[in-house]
Backbone bond lengths (Angstrom), bond angles and torsions (degrees), N, CA, C in turn:
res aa  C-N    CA-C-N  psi(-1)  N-CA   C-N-CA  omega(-1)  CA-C   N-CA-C  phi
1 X - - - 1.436 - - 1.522 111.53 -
2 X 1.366 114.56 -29.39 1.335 103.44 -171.42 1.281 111.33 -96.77
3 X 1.800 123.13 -15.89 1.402 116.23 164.08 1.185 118.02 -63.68
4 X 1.876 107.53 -25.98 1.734 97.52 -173.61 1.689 93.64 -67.76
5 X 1.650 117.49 -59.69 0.804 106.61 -161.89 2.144 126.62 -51.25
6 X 1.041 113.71 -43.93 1.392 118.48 166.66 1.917 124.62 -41.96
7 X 1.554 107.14 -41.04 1.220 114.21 -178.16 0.982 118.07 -95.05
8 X 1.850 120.08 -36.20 1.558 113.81 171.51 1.513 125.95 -108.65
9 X 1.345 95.39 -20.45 1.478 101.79 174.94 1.311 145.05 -77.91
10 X 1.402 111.54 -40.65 1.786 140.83 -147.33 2.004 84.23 -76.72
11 X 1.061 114.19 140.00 1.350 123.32 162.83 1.239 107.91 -47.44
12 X 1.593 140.23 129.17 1.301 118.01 157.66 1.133 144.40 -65.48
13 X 1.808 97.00 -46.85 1.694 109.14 162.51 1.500 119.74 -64.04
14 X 1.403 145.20 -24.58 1.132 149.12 140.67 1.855 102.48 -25.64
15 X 1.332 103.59 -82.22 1.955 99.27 168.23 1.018 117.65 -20.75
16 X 1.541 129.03 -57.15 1.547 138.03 -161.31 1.336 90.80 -70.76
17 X 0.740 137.65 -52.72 1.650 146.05 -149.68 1.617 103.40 -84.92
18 X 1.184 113.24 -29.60 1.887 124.75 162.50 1.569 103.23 -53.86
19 X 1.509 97.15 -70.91 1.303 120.32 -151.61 2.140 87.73 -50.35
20 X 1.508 121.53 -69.33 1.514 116.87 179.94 1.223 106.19 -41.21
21 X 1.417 143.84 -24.77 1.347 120.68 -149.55 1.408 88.80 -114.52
22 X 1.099 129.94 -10.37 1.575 113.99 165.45 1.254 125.24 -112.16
23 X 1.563 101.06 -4.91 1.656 100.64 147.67 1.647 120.48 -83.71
24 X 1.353 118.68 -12.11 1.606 129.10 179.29 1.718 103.75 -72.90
25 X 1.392 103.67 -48.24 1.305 131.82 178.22 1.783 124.21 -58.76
26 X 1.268 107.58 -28.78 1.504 129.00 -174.88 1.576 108.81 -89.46
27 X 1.304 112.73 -37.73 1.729 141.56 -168.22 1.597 89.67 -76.60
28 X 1.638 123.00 -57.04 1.282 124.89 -168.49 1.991 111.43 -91.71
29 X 1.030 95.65 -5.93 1.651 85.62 158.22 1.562 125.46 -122.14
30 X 1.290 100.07 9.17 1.343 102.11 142.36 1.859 138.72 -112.21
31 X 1.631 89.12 12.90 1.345 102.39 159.62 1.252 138.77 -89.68
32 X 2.018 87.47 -23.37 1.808 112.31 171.58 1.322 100.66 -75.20
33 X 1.228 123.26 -33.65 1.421 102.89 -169.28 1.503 118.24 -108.29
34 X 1.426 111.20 5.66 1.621 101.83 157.82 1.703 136.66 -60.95
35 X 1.333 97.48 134.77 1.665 110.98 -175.61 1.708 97.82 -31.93
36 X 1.306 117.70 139.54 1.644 124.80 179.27 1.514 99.51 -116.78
37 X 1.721 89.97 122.70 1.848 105.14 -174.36 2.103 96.46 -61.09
38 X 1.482 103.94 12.12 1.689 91.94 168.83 1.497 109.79 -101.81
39 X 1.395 127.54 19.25 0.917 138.50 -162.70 1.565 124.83 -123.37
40 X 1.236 135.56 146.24 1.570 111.35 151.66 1.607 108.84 -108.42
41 X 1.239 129.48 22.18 1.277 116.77 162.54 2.106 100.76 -96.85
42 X 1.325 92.82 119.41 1.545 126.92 -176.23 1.374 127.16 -91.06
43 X 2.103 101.78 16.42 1.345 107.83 177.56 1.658 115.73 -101.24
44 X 0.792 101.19 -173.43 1.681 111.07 176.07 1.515 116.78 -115.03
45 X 1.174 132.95 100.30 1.588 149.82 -156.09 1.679 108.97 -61.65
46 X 1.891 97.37 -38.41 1.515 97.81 -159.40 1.335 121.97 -133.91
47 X 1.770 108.93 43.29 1.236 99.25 -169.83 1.664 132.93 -73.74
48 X 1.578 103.05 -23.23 1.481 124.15 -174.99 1.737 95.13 -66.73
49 X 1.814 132.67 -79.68 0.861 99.68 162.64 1.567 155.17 -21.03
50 X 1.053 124.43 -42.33 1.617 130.19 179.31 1.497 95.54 -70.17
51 X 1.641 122.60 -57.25 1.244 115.69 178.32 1.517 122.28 -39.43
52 X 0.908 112.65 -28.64 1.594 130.05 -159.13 1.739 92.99 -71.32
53 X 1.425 104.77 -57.76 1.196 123.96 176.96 1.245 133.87 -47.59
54 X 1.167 122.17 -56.21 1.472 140.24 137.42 1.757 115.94 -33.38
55 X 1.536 127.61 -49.65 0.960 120.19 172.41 1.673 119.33 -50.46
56 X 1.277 123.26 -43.87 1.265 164.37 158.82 1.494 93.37 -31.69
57 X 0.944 117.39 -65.29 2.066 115.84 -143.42 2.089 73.56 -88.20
58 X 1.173 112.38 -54.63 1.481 105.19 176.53 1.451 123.04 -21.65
59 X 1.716 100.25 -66.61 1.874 114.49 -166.95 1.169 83.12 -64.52
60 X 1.524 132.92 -51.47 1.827 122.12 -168.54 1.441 100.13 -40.01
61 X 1.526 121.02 -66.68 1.255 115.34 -154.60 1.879 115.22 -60.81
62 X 1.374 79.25 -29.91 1.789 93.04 -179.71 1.765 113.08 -35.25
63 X 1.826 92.89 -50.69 1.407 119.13 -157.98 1.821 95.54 -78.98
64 X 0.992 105.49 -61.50 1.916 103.57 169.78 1.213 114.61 -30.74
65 X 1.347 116.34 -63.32 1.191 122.95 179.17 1.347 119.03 -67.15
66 X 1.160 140.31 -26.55 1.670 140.44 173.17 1.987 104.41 -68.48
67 X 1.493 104.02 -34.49 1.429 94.62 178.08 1.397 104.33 -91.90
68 X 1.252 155.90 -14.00 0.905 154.54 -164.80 1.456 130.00 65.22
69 X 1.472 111.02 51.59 1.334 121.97 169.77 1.360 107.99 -94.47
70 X 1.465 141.31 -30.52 1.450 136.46 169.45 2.004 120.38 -68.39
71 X 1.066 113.39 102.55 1.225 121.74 -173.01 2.169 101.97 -44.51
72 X 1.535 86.83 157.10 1.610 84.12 160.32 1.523 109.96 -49.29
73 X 1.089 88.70 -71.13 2.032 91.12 -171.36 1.398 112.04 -39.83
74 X 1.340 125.44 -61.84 1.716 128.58 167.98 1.050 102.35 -25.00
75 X 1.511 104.95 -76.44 1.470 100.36 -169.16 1.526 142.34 -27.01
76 X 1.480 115.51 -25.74 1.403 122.15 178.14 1.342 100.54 -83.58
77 X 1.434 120.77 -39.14 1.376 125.96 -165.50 2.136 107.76 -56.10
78 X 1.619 81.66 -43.50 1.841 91.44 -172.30 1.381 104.07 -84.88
79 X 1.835 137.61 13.97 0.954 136.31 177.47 1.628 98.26 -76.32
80 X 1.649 88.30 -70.57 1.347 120.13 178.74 1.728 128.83 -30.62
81 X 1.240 104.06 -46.19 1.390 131.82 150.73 1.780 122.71 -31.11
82 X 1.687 101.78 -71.65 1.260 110.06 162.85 1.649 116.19 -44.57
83 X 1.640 106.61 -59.71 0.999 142.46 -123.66 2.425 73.19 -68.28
84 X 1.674 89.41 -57.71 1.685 90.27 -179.42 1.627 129.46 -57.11
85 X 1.408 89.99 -24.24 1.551 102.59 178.56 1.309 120.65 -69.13
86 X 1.230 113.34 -36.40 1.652 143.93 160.68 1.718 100.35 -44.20
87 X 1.498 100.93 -67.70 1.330 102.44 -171.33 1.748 124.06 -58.68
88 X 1.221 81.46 -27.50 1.970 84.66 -176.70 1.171 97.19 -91.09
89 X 1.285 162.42 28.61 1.401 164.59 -122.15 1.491 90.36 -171.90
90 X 1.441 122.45 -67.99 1.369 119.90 175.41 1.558 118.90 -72.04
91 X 1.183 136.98 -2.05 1.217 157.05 -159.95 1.407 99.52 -86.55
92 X 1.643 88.11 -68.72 2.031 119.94 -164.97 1.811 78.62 -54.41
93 X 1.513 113.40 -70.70 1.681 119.75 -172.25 1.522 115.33 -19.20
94 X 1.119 128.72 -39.25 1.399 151.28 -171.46 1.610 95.06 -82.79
95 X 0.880 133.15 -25.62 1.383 108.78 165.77 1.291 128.39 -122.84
96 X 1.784 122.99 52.25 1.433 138.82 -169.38 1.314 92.14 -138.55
97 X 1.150 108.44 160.08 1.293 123.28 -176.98 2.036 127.95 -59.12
98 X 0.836 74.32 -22.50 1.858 107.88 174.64 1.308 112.59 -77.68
99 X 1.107 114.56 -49.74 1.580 124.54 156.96 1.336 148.43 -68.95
100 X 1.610 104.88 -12.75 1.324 120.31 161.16 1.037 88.83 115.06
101 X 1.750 156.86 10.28 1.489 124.79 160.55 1.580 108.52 -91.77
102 X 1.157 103.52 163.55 1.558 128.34 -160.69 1.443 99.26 -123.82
């Protein structure tokens, strides 16, 4: 049921519209929760959320891409995308306690 549903069913533009809002969503909770130069606590509040988020805009893209609404060319563009969201996700990680900042 859920392959039919994923490959023939799922709205596509609904997807697209996932995929921005949890990459919009990932960008802004790891902006809420960065260390504030008004501060001396030097951790990062929200990295598990944002991750969450990013996981999210990922499976979206997964699913775009299995039906073939992301062009070749897109396609690198929405790699890349993940690919940064990922990166600031492990970034923010680096400064929580879990990650080794102090």
């Amino acid at each position: 049921e859920y392959s039919r549903h994923n490959f023939e069913i799922a709205d596509t533009k609904m997807l697209m519209r996932h995929f921005e809002d949890a990459e919009k969503e990932c960008q802004a909770i790891l902006a809420a929760g960065a260390p504030s130069s008004h501060s001396d606590d030097l951790l990062h509040k929200c990295v598990l959320p944002a991750y969450d988020q990013c996981i999210k805009a990922s499976h979206v893209f997964n699913l775009l891409d299995a039906r073939g609404v992301i062009s070749v060319t897109e396609r690198q563009s929405y790699i890349l995308r993940v690919r940064n969201l990922s990166k600031a996700c492990g970034e923010a990680f680096l400064l929580t306690e879990a990650g080794g900042a102090q």
